[in-house]
N, C-alpha and C positions, 0 to 999 in steps of 0.2 A: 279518848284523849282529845282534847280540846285543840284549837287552831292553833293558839299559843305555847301550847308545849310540844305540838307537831313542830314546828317553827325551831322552838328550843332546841329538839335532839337533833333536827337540820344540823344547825350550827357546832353543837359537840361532835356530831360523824363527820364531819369536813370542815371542820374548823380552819384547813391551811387553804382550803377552796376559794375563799372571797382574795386572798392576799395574791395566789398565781393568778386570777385571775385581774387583779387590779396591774400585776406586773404585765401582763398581756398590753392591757390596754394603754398602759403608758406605752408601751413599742408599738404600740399602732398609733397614736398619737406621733412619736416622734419621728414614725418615719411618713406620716399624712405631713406635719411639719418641711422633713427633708424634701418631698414631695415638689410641697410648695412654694419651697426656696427655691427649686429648679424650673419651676415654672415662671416666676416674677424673675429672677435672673434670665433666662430663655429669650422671655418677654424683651425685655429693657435692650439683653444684646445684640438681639434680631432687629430691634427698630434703631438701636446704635448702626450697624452697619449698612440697611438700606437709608438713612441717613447721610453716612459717609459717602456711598453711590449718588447720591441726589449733590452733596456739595462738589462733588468733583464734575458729576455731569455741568452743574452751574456755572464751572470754573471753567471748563472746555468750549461746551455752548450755551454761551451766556443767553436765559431769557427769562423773561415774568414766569414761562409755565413752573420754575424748579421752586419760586415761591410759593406758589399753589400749591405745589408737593409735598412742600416744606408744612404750611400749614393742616394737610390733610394728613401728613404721618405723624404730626403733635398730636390730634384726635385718636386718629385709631392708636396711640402711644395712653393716650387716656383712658382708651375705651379697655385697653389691655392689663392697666392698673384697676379699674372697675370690677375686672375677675379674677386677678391675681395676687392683688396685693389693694383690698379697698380701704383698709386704715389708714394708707398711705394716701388713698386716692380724695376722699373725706378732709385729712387732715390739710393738703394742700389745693382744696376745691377753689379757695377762694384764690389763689394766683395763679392757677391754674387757668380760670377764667380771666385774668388779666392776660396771662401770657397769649391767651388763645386772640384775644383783640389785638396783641402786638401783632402776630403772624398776617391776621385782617389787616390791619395798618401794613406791613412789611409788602403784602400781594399787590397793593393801592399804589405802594411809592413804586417798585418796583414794574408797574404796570404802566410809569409815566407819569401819575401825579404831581401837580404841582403842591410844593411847601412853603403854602405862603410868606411864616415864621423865617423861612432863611432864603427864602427868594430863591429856590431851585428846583428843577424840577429830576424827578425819579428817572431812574432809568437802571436795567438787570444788570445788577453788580453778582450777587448772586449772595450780598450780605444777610438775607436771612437763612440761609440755607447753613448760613456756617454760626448761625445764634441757635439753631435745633441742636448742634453738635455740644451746645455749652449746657442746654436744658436738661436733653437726656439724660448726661451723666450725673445730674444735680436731682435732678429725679432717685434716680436708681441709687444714689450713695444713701438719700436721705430716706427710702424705703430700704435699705436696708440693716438701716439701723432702728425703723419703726416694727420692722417685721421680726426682729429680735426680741424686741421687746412685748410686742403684742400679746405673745401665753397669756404674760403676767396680767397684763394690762384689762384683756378682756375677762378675769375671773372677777376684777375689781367691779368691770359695766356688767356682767350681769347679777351683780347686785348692786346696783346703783340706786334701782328703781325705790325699794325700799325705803332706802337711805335719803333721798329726794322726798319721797313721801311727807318723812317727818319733818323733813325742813322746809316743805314747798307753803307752807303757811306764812313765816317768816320772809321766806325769798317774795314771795308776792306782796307782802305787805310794805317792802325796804323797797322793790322796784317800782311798785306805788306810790307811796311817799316822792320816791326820787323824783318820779313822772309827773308830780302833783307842781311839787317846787321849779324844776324843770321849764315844764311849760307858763308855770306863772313868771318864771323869766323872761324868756323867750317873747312872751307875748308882751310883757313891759318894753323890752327894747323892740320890739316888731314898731308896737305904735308910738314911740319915741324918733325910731330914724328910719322908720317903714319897713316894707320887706323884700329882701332881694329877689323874689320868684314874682312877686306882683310887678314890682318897680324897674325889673330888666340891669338890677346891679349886679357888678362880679362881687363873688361871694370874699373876695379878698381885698379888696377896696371898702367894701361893705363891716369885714371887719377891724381893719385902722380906723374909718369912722368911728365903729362903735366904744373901740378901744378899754372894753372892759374883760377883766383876767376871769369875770363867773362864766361870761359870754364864750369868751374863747377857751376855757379848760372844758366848758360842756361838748363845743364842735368838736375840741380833740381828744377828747375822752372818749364820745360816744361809743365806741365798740367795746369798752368796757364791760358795756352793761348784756351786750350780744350772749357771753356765755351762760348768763344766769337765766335768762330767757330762754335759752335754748335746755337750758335744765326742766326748765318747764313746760316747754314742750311735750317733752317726753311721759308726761301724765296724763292719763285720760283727763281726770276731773280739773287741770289745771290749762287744757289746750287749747280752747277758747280764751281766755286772758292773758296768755301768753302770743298768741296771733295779736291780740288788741294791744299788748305792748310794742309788737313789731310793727303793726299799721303807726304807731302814734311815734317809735322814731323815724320810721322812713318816711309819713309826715310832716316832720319837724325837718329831719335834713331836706327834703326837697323844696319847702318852705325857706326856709334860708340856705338856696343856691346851692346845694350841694348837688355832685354831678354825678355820672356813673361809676367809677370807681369805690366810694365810700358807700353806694346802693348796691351796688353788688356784693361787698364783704360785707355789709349785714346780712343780705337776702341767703349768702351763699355758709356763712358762721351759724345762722341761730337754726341751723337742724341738723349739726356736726354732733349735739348729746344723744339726740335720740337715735338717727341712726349707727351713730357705737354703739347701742343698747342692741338694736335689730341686729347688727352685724356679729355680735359678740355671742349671739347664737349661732354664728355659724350657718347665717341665712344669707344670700344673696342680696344686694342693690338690685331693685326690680331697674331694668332700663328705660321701660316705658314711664315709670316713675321721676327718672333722670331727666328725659326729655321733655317731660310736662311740667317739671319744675323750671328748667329752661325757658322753656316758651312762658311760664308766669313771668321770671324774672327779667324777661326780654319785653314783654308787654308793659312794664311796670318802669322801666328805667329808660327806655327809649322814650315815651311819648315825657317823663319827669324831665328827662336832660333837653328836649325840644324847649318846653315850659321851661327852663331854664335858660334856653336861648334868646325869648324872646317870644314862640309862636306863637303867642297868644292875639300878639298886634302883628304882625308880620312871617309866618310860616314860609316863606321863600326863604328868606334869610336865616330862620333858623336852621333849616335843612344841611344849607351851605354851610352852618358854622360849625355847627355837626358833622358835615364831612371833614372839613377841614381840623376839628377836633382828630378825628378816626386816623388820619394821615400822621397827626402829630406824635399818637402812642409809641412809633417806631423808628421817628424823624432820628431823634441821637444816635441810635443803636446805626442807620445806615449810614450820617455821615462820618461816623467813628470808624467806622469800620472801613470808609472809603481812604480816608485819611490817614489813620493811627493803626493799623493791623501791622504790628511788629512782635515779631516770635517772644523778643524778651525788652526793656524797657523799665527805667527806675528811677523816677521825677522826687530824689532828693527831699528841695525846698518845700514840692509841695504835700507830698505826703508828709513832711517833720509837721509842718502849719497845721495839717488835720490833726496828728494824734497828740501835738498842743493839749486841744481845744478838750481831749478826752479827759482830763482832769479837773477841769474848770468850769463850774457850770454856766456860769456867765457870760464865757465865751460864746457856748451852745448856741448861737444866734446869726441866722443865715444875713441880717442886716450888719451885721458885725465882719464875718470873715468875710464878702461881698464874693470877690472874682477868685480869693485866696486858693482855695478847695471845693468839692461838691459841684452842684448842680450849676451855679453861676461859672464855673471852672470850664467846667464842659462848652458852656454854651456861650461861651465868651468866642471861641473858636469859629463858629457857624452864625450868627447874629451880628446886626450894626449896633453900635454901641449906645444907640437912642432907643431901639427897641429894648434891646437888653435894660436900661435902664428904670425902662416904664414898669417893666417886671419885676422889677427888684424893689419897686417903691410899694408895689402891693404886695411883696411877700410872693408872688409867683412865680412859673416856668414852665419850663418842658419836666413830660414826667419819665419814668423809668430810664433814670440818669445814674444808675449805680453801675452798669456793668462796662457802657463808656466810660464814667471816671475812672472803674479800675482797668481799662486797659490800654488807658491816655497813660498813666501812671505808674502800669507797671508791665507792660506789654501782654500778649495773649499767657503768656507761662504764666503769669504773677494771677490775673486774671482767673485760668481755671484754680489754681491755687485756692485763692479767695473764694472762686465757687463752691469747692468743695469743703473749703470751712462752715461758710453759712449754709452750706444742706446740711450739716449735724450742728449746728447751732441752730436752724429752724425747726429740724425734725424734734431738737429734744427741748425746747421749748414746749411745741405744743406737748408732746410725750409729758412733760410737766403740769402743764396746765389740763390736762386731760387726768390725770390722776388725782391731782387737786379737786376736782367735778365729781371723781368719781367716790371720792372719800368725804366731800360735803364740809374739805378744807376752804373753807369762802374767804379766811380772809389770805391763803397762799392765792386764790380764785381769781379774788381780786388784784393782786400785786401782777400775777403774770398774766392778765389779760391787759394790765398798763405795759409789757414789758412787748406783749406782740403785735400791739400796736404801736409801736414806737419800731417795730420790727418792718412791717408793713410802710413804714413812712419812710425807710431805707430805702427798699427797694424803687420809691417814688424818687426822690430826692437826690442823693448818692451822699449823704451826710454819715459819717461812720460813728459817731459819736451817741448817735439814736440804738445802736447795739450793742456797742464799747464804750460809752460813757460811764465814769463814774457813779452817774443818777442809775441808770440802767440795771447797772451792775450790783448795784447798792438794792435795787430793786425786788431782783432777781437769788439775790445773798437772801434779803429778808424774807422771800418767799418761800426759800429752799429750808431756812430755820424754825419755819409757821412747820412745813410740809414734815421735817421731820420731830418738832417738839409736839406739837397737835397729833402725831401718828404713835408716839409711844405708849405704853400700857399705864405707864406712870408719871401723865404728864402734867406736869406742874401747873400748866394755863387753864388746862381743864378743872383742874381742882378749884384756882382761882375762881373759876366761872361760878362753879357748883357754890362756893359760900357766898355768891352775890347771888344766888337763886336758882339759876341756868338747872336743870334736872338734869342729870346723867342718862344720854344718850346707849341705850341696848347696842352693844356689839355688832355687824353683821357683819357675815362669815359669806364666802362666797360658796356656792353650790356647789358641794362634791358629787362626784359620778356614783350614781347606786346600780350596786350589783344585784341583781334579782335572785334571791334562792326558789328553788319552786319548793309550793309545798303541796303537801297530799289533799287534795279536794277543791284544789282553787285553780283556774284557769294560771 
């Protein structure tokens, strides 16, 4: 009897064997699952309540050390997302790292620093200790709506690679091209009205001069183009040109003034595909891995933002402006909170004036509504009216102005409120856009990588209209009708495609778990 009909009678004498034992392992699946929800739950409300210990201690005895605290329990809070919950920890890497420089800034004012920007100097309020209390729970809502989702999610990345495969031809030749056209612009306006990294200009001054709509939709686009790079990343034969795509934007942004914050959501966005691929086995984030990508991206954005300042002819001064930058990440969050910390609170006039402006694309313009709402709102408050105004002719300001506006506007209740919408409005965004990546839906790909960045410019700004606008919305609509008309067996676009030539793309089926029969003679 041959190996294949040994095999055969296998399967007719226990023919109900593969199915109990496929029921086994889905209950061992779901309760490794339940498992794990109780560990990322654990997690989240253990570092919630020493937390809670740290704002009160701040509140009793007020000093710099509870900041310090503050930002060393957001880390090990991170580091605990890392093993218990890393799709969550991945998906929000990149604000993550913004938040962790607010806490830096927060330890700085709180330590005494002077702010130049409102002419005060710091002292232990014990205001960031009560900003970890807002984090946490915005963390933990929105990991727990990625962690639902996740089963599904990761059968999708591990077959991704495949899938990428076939289209990583195409994907490189379109981020090419772009990169071609791209930089032949750039470098037309570069030697037309020079360049802000050479020339010592603010990147926002820099662009009212240049005043062109190709100029400025490429600076605010640019992360657009972050997830499809990072799709390619994740190929061996394609990870060299996909690096050289990343050196040539974080080139281009450093080159035209761009500062740390937009070099860190690229550095920290274009290796969120591959490692879902890693993680989607079920494999750990090495940490020494973690920390070496740190230290790149800390090597790479610190001495860019210096060159940004200035060092080049003057390194004292950049230094200084640098710190003075680092001070400013947190300047709103603690005069808000010295000021406006009321339980509940509901500013009428000026929230009706923001959600206005959500219908109207043309409103959509911070030169437009001025002091109305947003970011000039806030810091109308804290600022003379001549500083404020120099700011506002170049489009600029203080950054991480959304969480002061909402609780100028609507006190701390309205405030967590609001936080807790935008963690399942951020979490399933990306949860979107990651599915769209991982089905090689490019052009849903494309809609909702304009839609989280427009996302990301919220959290900058405090403009509501960047996530509630009708553009947004409208965005986000058409993405979700790519996501599900591109996803059915019968779908009409495809067909389309196919009689303008397009070949019909092979199915891929994600990995089912194989049961081993033994058979007689074979290991």
């Amino acid at each position: 009897m041959t190996d294949k009909q040994n095999l055969t009678a296998q399967r007719r004498l226990g023919q109900h064997t593969p199915l109990s034992i496929r029921h086994r392992a889905r209950g061992t699946r779901r309760r490794a699952g339940i498992k794990n929800q109780s560990s990322y739950l654990f997690m989240f409300s253990g570092h919630f309540v020493i937390a809670g210990a740290n704002s009160i201690a701040a509140y009793i005895f007020p000093s710099a050390l509870w900041s310090y605290t503050s930002l060393g329990i957001f880390i090990s809070l991170c580091f605990g997302m890392l093993k218990t919950s890393p799709a969550t920890f991945l998906f929000f890497a990149p604000l993550i790292v913004l938040r962790i420089t607010e806490f830096i800034s927060g330890a700085a004012i709180e330590s005494g620093a002077f702010m130049t920007e409102t002419q005060t100097i710091g002292e232990a309020t014990g205001a960031f200790s009560r900003l970890l209390l807002v984090y946490i729970p915005f963390l933990g809502i929105a990991a727990a709506l990625i962690e639902a989702y996740w089963p599904r999610l990761r059968q999708l990345y591990r077959a991704a690679r495949p899938v990428w495969q076939e289209n990583a031809n195409f994907i490189w030749q379109a981020l090419l091209i772009t990169a071609i056209l791209c930089s032949l612009l750039l470098l037309w306006v570069g030697l037309q009205n020079g360049f802000p990294l050479l020339g010592g200009i603010d990147r926002f001054a820099y662009e009212r001069r240049v005043d062109s709509p190709l100029y400025g939709g490429f600076m605010r686009n640019r992360l657009v183009l972050v997830p499809f790079i990072g799709a390619l990343l994740a190929l061996p034969r394609y990870r060299l040109r996909a690096t050289g795509l990343t050196l040539w934007l974080l080139a281009a942004s450093i080159l035209f003034g761009e500062k740390f914050t937009s070099l860190v959501l690229i550095l920290s966005m274009v290796g969120i595909p591959a490692v879902l691929v890693h993680i989607a086995y079920d494999r750990p984030i090495p940490v020494r891995s973690l920390v070496m990508g740190s230290a790149v991206m800390t090597a790479l954005t610190i001495p860019a933002v210096l060159l940004a300042y200035g060092a080049a002819s003057d390194l004292d001064l950049a230094i200084q402006r640098y710190g003075n930058r680092t001070a400013l990440q947190g300047q709103l969050w603690y005069q808000t909170d010295k000021a406006f910390a009321r339980p509940i609170a509901f500013d009428q006039a000026t929230l009706s004036a923001d959600v206005a402006t959500w219908f109207s694309p043309s409103a959509q313009d911070p030169t437009v509504v001025r002091t109305d709402f947003g970011r000039y709102f806030v810091m109308k408050q804290f600022t003379s009216w001549e500083y404020m105004l120099g700011l506002m002719k170049l489009n600029s300001g203080f950054v991480f102005s959304l969480y002061p506006y909402l609780m100028m506007t609507t006190g701390v209740t309205g405030m967590l409120v609001a936080s807790t919408f935008l963690a399942l409005y951020h979490a399933l965004l990306l949860l979107l856009l990651s599915q769209s990546l991982a089905r090689a839906n490019w052009i849903a790909a494309l809609l909702l990588g304009r839609a989280v960045n427009s996302l990301y410019a919220t959290y900058a700004d405090g403009y509501l209209w960047n996530i509630l606008g009708i553009k947004t919305l409208s965005t986000i609509g058409m993405a979700m009708f790519f996501l599900w008309e591109l996803g059915r067996r019968d779908s009409i676009l495809r067909a389309i495609a196919r009689t303008f030539g397009w070949r019909k793309r092979a199915r891929v089926r994600g990995p089912r778990s194989a049961y081993r029969i033994p058979v007689p003679g074979r290991p």
